[in-house]
C-alpha positions as CSV (number, residue, x, y, z in Angstrom):
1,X,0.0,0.0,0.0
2,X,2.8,2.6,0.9
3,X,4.3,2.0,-2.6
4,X,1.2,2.6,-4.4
5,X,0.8,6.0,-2.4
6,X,3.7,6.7,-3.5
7,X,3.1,6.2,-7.2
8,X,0.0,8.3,-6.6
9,X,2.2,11.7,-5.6
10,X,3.1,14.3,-8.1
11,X,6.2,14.2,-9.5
12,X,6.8,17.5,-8.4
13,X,9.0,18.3,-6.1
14,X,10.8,15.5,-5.6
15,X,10.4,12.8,-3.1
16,X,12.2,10.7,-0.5
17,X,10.7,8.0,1.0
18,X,12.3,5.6,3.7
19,X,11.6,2.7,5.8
20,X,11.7,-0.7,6.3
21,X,8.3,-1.5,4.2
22,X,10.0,-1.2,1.3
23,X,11.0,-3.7,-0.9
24,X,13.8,-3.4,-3.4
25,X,11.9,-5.7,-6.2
26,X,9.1,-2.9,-6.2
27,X,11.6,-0.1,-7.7
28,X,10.6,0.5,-11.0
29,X,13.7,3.0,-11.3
30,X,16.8,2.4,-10.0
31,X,18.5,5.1,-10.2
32,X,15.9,6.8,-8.0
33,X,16.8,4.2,-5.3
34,X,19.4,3.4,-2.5
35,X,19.4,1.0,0.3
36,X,21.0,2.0,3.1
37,X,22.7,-1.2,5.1
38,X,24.8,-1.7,8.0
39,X,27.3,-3.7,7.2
40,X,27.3,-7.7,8.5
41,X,30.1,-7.1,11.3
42,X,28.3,-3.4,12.6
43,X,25.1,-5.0,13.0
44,X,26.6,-7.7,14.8
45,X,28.2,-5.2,17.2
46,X,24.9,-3.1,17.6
47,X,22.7,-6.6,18.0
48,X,25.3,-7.2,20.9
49,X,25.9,-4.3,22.6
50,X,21.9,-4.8,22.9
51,X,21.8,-8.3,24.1
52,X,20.2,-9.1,20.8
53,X,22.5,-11.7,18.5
54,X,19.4,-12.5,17.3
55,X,19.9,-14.6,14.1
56,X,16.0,-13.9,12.9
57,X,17.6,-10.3,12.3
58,X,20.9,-11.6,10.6
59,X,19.0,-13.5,8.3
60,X,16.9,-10.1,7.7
61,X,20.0,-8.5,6.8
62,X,20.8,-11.2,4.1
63,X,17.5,-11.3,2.7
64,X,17.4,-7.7,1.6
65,X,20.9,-7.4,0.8
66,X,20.3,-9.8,-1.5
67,X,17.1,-8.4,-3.0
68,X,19.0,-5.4,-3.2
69,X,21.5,-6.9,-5.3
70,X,18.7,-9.1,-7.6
71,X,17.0,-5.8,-8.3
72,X,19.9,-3.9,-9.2
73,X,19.6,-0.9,-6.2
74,X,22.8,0.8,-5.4
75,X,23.5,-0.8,-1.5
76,X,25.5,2.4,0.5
77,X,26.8,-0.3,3.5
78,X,27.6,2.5,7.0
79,X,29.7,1.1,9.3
80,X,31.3,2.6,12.6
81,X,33.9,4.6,11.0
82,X,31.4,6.2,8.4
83,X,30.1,10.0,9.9
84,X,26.5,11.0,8.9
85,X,28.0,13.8,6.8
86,X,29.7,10.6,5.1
87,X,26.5,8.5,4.4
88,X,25.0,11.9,3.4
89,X,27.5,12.8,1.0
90,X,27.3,9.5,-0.8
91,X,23.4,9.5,-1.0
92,X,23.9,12.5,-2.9
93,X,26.4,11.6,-5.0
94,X,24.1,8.8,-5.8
95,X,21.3,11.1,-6.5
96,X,23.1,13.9,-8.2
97,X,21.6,13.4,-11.8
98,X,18.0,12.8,-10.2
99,X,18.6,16.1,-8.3
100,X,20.0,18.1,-11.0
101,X,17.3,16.8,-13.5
102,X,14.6,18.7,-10.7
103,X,12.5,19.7,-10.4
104,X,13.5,22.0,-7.6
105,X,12.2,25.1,-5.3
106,X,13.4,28.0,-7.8
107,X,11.6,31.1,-5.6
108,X,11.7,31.7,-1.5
109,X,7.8,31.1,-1.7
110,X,8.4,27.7,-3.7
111,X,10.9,26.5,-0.8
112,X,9.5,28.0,2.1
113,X,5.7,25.8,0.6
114,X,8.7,22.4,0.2
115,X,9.4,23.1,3.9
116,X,6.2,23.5,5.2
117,X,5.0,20.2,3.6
118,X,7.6,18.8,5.4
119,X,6.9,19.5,8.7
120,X,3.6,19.4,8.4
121,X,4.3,15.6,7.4
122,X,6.2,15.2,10.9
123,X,2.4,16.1,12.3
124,X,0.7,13.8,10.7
125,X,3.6,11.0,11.1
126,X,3.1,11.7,15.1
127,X,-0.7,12.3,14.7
128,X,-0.9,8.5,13.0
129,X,1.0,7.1,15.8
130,X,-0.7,8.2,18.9
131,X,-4.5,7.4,16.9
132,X,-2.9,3.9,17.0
133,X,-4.4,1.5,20.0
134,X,-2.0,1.3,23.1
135,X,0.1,4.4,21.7
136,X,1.5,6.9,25.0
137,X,1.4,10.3,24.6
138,X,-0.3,13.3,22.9
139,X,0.2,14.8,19.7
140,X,-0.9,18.1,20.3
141,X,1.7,18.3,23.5
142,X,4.6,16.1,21.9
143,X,7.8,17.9,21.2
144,X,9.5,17.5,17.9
145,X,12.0,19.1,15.8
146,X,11.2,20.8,12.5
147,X,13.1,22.4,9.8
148,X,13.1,25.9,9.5
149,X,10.7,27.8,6.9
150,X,12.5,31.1,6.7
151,X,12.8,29.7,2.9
152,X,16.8,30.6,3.0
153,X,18.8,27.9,0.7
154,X,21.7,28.1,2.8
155,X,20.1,27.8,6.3
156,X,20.0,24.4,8.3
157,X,18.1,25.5,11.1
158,X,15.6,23.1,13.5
159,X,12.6,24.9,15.4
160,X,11.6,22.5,18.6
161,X,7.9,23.3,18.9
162,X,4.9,21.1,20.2
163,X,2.9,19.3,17.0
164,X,-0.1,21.5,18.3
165,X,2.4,24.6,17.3
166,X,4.2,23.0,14.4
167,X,0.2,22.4,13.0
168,X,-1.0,25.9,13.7
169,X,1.7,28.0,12.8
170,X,1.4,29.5,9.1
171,X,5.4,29.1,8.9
172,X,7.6,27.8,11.7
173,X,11.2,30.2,11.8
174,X,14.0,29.7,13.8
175,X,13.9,32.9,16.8
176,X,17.1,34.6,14.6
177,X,15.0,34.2,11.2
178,X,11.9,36.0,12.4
């Protein structure tokens, strides 16, 4: 079902969608693809430092490693030694000719809409979650972290507001923005 809503969205702007419900054999474009992995001898080290050698997830690992590899999805393996600005940089280089090819947020006003989509997805993500039976916690009182929507290119910025706020407000700014 998540794949098909996925079909369904515009092409425009562009789209990332993550998550473990995703399976490698349903990309009808590969080069619009990456699977992220750990690789075998990190997961072993997270599993344990957890208590969890759990082969079940071992196993896991193999299965879509190797779907990965039938389907012909570029596989970006992290390990300890890789930062996040590492893993980031090679997404992007594995994205670069999607990203060039667009489209993209030409205007302030066409970026600042990009970024409010996107935190008003973060609502709805947390909003889904506590409907859910035996969820804890509020939405509306929930703390998360949103982008900023001053609309700036260059600016990385996170606003911590409650969902309640992040919902209501017509654009959320970090304090030196407004």
């Amino acid at each position: 079902m998540v794949v098909d809503d996925v079909r369904r969205l515009p092409h425009a702007p562009l789209v990332v969608a993550e998550g473990t419900c995703f399976s490698a054999a349903l990309v009808e474009d590969a080069s619009r693809a990456a699977w992220l992995l750990p690789t075998a001898t990190l997961q072993r080290e997270r599993l344990e430092s957890r208590g969890q050698a759990n082969r079940l997830y071992l196993l896991l690992h193999e299965v879509i490693e190797r779907e990965a590899r039938t389907s012909a999805v570029p596989i970006v393996f992290v390990d300890s030694s890789d930062t996040v600005e590492d893993t980031v940089r090679t997404v992007e280089e594995l994205f670069a000719p999607a990203l060039a090819a667009g489209p993209r947020a030409d205007t302030k006003a066409e970026r600042r809409a990009l970024l409010r989509q996107a935190n008003l997805a973060i609502v709805e993500r947390l909003r889904g979650y506590v409907a859910r039976p035996r969820a804890v916690g509020q939405a509306a009182t929930t703390v998360r972290t949103f982008v900023c929507e001053c609309g700036d290119p260059s600016c990385v910025a996170e606003v911590e507001a409650t969902v309640a706020a992040g919902a209501a407000a017509p654009a959320l700014a970090a304090r030196a923005h407004h």
